[in-house]
C-alpha angles and dihedrals in degrees: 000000000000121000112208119216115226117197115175132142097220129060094224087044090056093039085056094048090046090062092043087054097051095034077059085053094254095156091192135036137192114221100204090200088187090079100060129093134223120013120340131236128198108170084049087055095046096039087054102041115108128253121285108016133125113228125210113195107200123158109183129192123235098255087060091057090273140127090224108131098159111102112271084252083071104038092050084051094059091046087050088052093058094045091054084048093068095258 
């Protein structure tokens, strides 16, 4: 299985690209949260993903090749949020 990578700055651009992505028979994405802007959501990204794919939540930091500039507190947050949300 592929795994494809999104990378959007705003929620309804990665929700668009996400059903792009299924209608295109992608069957898992990977929602990169470090390249959005502005407060993240998660329970906004996985209400509004489309049926039958698989979701990957990663935030990486920039020295891991990431845009992520928030402190690691919050990064790990984020990541706790999506876990809690059933990632």
């Amino acid at each position: 299985m592929i795994c494809v990578a999104i990378g959007r700055s705003r929620h309804k651009h990665v929700m668009a690209e996400h059903k792009h992505l299924a209608e295109q028979g992608a069957k898992m994405v990977e929602l990169r949260l470090d390249y959005l802007s502005g407060k993240v959501s998660i329970r906004r990204l996985m209400a509004d993903r489309p049926a039958g794919t698989q979701v990957i939540i990663t935030c990486r930091r920039k020295e891991d090749g990431g845009k992520w500039s928030g402190t690691e507190e919050a990064r790990l947050l984020l990541l706790r949020e999506a876990i809690a949300e059933g990632v």
